[in-house]
N, C-alpha and C positions, 0 to 999 in steps of 0.2 A: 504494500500500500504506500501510496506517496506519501511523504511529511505534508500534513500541513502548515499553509506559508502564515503569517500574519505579518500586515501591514502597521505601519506608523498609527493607521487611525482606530485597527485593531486595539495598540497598545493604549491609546488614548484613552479608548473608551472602557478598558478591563481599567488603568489608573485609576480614571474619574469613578468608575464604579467601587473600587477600593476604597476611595476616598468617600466616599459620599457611604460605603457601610460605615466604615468605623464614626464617621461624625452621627450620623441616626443612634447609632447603637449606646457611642461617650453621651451622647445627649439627653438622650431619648428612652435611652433602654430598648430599644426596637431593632430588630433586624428586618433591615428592609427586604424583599421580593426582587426578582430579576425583571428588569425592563419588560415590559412587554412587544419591542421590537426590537432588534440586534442582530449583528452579522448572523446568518446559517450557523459560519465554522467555529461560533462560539459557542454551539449549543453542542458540539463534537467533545466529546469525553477527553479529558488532559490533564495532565500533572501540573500546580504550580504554586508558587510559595510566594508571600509577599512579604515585602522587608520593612519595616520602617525605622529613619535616621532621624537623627536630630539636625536641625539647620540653624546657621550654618556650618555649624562643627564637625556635621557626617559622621557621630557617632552612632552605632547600634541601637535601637531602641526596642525592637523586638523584631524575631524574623517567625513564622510557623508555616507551611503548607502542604499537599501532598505530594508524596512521589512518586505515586502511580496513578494511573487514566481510572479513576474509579467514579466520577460523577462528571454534567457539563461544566464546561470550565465557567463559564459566567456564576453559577451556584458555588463553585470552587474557589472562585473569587472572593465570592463573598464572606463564606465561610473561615477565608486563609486572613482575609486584613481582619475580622473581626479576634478572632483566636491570635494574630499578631500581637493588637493593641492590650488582651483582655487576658492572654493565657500565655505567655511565654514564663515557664517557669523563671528566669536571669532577670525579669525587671519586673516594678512595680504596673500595676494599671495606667494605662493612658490618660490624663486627666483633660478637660476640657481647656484648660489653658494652653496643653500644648499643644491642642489641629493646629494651631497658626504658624507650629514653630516642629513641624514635620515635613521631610520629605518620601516620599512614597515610591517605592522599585516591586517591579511583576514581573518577575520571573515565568515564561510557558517552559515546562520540559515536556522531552522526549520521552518514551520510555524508556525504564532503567535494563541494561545490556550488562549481563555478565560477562565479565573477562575472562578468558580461558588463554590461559600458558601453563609454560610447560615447567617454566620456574617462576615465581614471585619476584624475583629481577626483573622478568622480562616485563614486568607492569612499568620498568621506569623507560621503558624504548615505548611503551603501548597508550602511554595517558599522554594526552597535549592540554598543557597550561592554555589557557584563556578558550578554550572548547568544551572541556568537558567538566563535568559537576561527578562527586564521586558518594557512592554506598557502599560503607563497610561494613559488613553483617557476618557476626560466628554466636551459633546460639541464638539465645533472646537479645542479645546485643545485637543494635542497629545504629548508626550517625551518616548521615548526612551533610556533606557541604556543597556549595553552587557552586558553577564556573567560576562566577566573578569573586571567591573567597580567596583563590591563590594568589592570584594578580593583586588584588588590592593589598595584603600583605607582605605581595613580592617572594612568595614560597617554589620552592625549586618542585619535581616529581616527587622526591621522596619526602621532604617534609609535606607535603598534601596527600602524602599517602598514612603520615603517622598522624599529622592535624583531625585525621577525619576517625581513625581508628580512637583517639581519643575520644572525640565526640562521641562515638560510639559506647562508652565508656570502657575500651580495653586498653591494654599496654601498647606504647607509639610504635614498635616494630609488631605488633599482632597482623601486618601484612604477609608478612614472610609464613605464618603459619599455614598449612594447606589445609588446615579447616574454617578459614577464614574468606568469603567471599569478599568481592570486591565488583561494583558492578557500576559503570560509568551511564550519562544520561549528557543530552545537551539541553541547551537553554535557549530563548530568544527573551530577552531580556530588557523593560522600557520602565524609565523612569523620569520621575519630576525635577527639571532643574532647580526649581524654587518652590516652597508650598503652595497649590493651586498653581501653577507655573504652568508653561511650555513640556509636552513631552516627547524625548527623545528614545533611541535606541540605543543601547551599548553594547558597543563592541570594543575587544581585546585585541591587544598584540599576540598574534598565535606564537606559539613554542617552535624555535627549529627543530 
């Protein structure tokens, strides 16, 4: 099956729909319904996680979403800024003072692909920096990180390979373990220049 593509005005409007949950929600207490009009291919099942920073310091402020195609992405949307703002175990609740002083990033993924090699080296010739988003799973251990977490950190293959196993909550070389999957995903990825701002797409400098 072909990837689905999304445009600028795609991302605009999964942003603004992020944005417009969690203000309902900080507000209101209400989680709002999906438009009643919107692109087809946003009613197409997708993985995506949305992020929210502080502006304009672009600190972390909460990130949650899914990683697998298990609902429409427009409900998924919704669902991810609210659980951002409201459930991210690492920060406090979102308070109404700060919608003004947030900026908002929507991550679409791919499905997540397990990596198959023949040694757990061969992961540092097989993952590219600023493409891929990775899943480390052994056990009930699972974490998660985006494309765009290595690059903004500046992380080479192998520390994104032990960044994420941490997250996962295991030991940073628990890649090398052959009971330990690893399974890569990509992103298309739009975010607010400024709160209620202009939106863009981001893209990386890919890895030689």
């Amino acid at each position: 099956m072909k990837p689905v593509e999304y445009s600028i005005e795609d991302g605009e409007f999964l942003v603004k729909l992020a944005r417009k949950a969690i203000t309902e929600y900080i507000r209101e207490g209400r989680v709002i319904d999906p438009p009643k009009e919107y692109p087809k291919k946003l009613s197409q099942n997708a993985g995506v996680f949305v992020t929210i920073e502080t502006y304009p310091s672009k600190e972390l402020r909460g990130c949650i979403g899914y990683p697998e195609p298990i609902m429409p992405l427009v409900d998924a949307t919704i669902k991810s800024a609210i659980a951002a703002a409201t459930q991210d175990p690492r920060f406090p609740h979102l308070t109404k003072y700060e919608l003004e002083h947030i900026i908002l990033e929507v991550s679409i993924l791919t499905p997540p692909e397990l990596i198959r090699v023949k040694s757990p080296k061969d992961y540092l010739d097989t993952i590219k920096i600023g493409e891929d988003g990775l899943i480390v799973e052994k056990g009930l251990n699972r974490g998660l990180l985006l494309p765009q977490v290595p690059v903004e950190f500046g992380w080479d293959t192998e520390e994104f390979l032990s960044h994420t196993c941490m997250k996962a909550g295991l030991l940073p070389d628990s890649w090398f373990d052959i009971n330990t999957k690893v399974y890569r995903f990509k992103g298309v990825i739009f975010s607010e220049e400024k709160p209620n701002g202009p939106v863009f797409c981001r893209t990386f400098k890919k890895s030689e």
